[in-house]
C-alpha positions in Angstrom: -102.9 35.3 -8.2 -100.0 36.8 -6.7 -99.4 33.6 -4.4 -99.4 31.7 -7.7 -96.9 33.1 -9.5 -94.8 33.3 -6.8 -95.0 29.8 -6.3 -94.0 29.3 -9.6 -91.4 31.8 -9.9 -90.0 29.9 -6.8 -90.2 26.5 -8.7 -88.7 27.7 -11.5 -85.6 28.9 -9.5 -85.6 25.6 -7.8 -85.6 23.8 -10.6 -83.1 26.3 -12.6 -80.4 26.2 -9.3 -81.2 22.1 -9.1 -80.0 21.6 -13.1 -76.9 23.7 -12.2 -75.9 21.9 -9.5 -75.9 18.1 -11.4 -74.8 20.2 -14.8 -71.7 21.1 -12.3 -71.7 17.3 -11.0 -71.7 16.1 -14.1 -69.5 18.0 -15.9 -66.9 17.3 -13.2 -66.9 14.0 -13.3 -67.0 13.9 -17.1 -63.7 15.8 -17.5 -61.9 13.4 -15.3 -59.7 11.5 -17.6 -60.9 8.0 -16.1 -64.6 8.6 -17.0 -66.0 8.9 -20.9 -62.9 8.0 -22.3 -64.1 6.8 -25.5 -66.8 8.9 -26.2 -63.8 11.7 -26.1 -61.9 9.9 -28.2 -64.2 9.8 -31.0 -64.9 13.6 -30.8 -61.4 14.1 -30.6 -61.4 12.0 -33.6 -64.0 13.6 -35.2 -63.2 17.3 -34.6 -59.4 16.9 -35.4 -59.5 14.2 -37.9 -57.0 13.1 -35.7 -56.7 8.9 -35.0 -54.0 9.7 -31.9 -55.5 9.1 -29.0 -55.0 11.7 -26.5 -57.5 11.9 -23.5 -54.5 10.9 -21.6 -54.3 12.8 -18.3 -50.6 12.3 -19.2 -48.6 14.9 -21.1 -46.4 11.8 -22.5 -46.5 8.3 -22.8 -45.3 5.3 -24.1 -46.5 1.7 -24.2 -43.6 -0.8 -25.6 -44.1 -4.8 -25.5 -40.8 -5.7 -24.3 -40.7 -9.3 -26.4 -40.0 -6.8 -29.8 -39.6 -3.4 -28.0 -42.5 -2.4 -30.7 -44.1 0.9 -29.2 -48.2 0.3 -29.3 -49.0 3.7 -27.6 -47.3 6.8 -27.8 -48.1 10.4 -26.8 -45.0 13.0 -26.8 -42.9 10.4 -26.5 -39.8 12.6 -27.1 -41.1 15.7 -25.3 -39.0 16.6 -22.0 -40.5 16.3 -18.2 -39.6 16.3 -15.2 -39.0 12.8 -13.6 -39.0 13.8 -10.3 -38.0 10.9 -7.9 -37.7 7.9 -11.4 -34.6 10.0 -11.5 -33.8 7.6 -9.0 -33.8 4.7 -11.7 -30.6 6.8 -13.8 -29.2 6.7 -10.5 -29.0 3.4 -9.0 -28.4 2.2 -13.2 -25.2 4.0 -12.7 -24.0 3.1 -9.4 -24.6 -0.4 -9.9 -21.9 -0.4 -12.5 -19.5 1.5 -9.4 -19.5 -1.4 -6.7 -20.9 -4.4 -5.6 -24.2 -5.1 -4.3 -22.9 -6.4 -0.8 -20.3 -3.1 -0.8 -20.5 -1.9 2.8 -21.7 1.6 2.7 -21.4 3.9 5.7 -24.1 6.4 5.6 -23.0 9.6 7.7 -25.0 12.7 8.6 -23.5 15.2 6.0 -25.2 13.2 3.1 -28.8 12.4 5.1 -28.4 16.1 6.5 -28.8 17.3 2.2 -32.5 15.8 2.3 -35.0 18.3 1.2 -38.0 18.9 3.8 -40.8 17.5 3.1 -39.5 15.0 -0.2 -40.1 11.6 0.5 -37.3 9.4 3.0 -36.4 5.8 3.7 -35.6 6.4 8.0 -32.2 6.1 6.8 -29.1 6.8 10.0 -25.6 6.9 10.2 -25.0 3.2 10.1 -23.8 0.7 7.9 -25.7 -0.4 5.0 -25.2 -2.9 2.5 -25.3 -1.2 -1.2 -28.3 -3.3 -1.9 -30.2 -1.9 1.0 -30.0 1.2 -0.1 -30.8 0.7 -3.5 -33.9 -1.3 -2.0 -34.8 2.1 0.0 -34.5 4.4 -3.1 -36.7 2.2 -5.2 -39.6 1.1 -2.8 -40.1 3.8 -0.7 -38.2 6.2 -2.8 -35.9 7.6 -0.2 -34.4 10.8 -0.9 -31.8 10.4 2.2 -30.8 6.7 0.8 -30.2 8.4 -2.8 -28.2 11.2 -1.1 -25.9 8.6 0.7 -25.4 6.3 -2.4 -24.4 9.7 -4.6 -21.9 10.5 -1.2 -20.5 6.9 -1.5 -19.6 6.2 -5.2 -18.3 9.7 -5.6 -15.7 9.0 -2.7 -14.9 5.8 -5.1 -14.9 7.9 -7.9 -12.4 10.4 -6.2 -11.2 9.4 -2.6 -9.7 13.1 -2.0 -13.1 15.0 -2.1 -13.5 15.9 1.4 -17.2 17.3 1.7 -20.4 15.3 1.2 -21.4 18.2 -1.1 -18.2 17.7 -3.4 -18.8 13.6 -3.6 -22.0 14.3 -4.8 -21.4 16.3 -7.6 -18.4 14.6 -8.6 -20.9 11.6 -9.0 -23.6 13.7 -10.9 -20.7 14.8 -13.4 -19.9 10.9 -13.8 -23.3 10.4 -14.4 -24.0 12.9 -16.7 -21.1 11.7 -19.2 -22.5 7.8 -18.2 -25.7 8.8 -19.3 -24.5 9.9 -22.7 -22.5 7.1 -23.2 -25.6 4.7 -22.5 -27.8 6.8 -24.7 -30.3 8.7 -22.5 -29.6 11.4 -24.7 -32.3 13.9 -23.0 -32.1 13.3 -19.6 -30.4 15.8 -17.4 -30.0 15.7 -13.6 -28.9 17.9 -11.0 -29.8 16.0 -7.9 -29.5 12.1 -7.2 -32.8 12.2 -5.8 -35.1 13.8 -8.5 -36.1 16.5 -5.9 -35.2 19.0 -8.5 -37.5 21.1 -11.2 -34.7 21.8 -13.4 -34.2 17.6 -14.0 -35.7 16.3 -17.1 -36.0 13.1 -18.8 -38.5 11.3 -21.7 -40.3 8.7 -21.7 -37.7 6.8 -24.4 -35.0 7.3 -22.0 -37.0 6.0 -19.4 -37.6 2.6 -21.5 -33.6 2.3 -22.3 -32.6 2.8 -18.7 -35.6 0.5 -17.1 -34.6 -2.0 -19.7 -30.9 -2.1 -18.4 -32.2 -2.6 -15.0 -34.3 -5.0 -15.8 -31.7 -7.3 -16.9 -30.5 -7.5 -13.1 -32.7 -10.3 -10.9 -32.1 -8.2 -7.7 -33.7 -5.1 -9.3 -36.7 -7.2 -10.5 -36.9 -8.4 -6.7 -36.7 -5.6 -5.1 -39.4 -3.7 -7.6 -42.0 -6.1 -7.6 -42.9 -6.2 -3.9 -45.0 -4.3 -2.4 -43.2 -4.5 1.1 -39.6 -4.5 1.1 -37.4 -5.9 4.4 -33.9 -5.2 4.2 -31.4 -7.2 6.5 -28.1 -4.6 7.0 -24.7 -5.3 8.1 -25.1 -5.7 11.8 -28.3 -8.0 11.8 -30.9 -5.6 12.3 -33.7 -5.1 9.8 -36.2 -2.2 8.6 -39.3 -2.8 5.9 -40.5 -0.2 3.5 -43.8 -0.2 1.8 -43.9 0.2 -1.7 -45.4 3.7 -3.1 -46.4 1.7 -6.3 -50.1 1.3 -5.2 -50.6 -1.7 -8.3 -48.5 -3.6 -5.9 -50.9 -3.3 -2.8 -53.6 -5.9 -2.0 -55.9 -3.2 -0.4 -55.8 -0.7 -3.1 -58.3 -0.4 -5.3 -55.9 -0.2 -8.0 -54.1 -3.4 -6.9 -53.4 -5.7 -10.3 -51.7 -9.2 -9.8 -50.1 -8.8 -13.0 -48.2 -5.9 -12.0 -44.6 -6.4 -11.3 -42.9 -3.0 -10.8 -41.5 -0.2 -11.3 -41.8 2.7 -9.6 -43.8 6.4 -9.0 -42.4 9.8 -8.9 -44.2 13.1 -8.3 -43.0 16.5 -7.7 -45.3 19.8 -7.6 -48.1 18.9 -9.9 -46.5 16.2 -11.8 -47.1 12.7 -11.2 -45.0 10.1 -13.2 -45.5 6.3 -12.8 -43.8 3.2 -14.8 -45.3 0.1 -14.6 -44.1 -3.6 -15.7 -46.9 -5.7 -17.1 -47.5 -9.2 -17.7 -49.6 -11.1 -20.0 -50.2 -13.1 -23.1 -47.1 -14.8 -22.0 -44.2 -11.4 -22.4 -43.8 -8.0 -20.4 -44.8 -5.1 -21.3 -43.4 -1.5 -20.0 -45.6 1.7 -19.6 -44.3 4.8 -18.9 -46.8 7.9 -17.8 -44.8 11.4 -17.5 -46.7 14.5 -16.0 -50.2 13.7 -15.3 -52.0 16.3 -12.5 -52.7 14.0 -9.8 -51.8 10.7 -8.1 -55.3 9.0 -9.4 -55.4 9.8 -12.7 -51.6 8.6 -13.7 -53.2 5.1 -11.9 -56.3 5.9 -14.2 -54.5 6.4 -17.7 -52.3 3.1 -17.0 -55.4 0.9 -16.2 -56.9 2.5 -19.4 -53.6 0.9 -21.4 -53.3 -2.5 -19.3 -57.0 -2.7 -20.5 -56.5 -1.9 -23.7 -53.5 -4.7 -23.3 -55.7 -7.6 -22.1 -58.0 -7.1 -24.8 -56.1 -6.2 -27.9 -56.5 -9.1 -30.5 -53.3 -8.7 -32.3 -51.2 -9.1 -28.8 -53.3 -12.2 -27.9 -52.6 -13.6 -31.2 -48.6 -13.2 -30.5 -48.2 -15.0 -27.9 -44.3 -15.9 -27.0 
């Protein structure tokens, strides 16, 4: 009798510890902002009487169809994060307006020596680059030493008796500052030219105004859309750069032929990603700000180009 109910009492814990461990599976995988999506939605819905969508891993986001520059999804739009390297975008905006793309720019210790360990580089050496090049290594493989050397280069333009790498640089994120007012990025604020910085901020509306100035540039759309990059410099030589845009890679399982840019940035535990989208014959422009890992910003923007492909209204307005 004894034997018996031990043997059940083990069964019983068995079975007790077996339903905990697949509750704990299950429960995982549920919360992942990929999975369930629209069963959370209509809860959401439910329990807050609340139509916004917001099962977004994303703290903000914004989906705009570029034909109108009508916003279709919004979340925080207006709320401030930190862009972490699509700071970059402000930056090369800016400098692009400083010199010309073939400009010969001589990239010296000093300025590579100011890369943060550990942030994200291009290789880049005290050589000669073409302006272009370098703007090509911020964007594709988002160098931090490339951004360093084109803050070093237009601030000796902007005033040729600075005499320290250091003092070109801010004199160029000064100038920047008062461009970015005049362009209207109203709440973006930078410290660095290379978005390694925790104090930077930005939205996801001054992310659409600057991308949008950008975008009216061929080379920019060139250099954005591939997902290798080879750059030819001065002296013959060349050096390729894979994109960190993982839409853009034919292996990934996140690859999308439809994608066409832009670009990723990720500090700490924010990961930002804007993407440029075709289909039903325009572009559209999603921007994600602050989701908690490097899957789930790829997750929340395959949710939106899906809900792009099959949206009625967009098919029926057609360019």
């Amino acid at each position: 009798m004894k034997n018996i109910m031990k043997r059940k009492m083990t069964c019983i814990i068995l079975f007790l510890l077996a339903i905990t461990i697949v509750g704990t599976f299950v429960i995982s995988w549920a919360i992942q902002p990929e999975n369930l999506r629209e069963v959370k939605n209509q809860i959401q819905m439910f329990l807050f009487r609340n139509s916004m969508k917001d099962s977004y891993n994303a703290d903000s986001l914004l989906l705009v169809d570029l034909s109108n520059d009508n916003i279709f999804i919004s979340k925080k739009e207006s709320e401030r994060r930190i862009p972490a390297s699509l700071a970059k975008l402000f930056v090369v905006e800016y400098a692009a307006t400083i010199s010309d793309l073939d400009s010969i720019v001589s990239a010296n210790d000093e300025a590579i020596a100011l890369t943060k360990q550990g942030s994200s580089v291009a290789g880049i050496t005290s050589k000669d680059y073409y302006l272009h090049n370098l703007f090509a290594a911020m964007l594709v493989p988002s160098g931090n030493d490339a951004a360093y050397v084109v803050a070093d280069y237009c601030g000796g333009l902007l005033s040729p008796q600075a005499a320290t790498s250091q003092e070109r640089i801010e004199i160029f994120m000064e100038n920047l500052a008062n461009h970015m007012q005049e362009q209207g990025y109203q709440d973006t604020i930078l410290y660095d030219p290379s978005g390694y910085d925790t104090n930077a901020l930005t939205t996801t509306l001054d992310l659409r105004l600057v991308v949008k100035q950008l975008l009216g540039y061929q080379w920019f759309r060139d250099i954005v859309s591939q997902s290798s990059y080879t750059a030819t410099f001065p002296d013959g030589s060349t050096q390729t750069w894979k994109n960190t845009n993982t839409f853009l890679d034919p292996t990934s399982e996140y690859y999308n032929e439809n994608v066409i840019g832009i670009k990723t940035g990720s500090l700490s535990d924010d990961y930002n990603l804007v993407v440029l989208y075709q289909k039903h014959g325009k572009e559209f422009l999603i921007c994600s700000l602050g989701s908690q890992s490097d899957s789930s910003r790829y997750d929340d923007v395959n949710y939106i180009i899906k809900t792009i492909n099959e949206s009625d209204y967009l098919k029926k307005t057609q360019l």
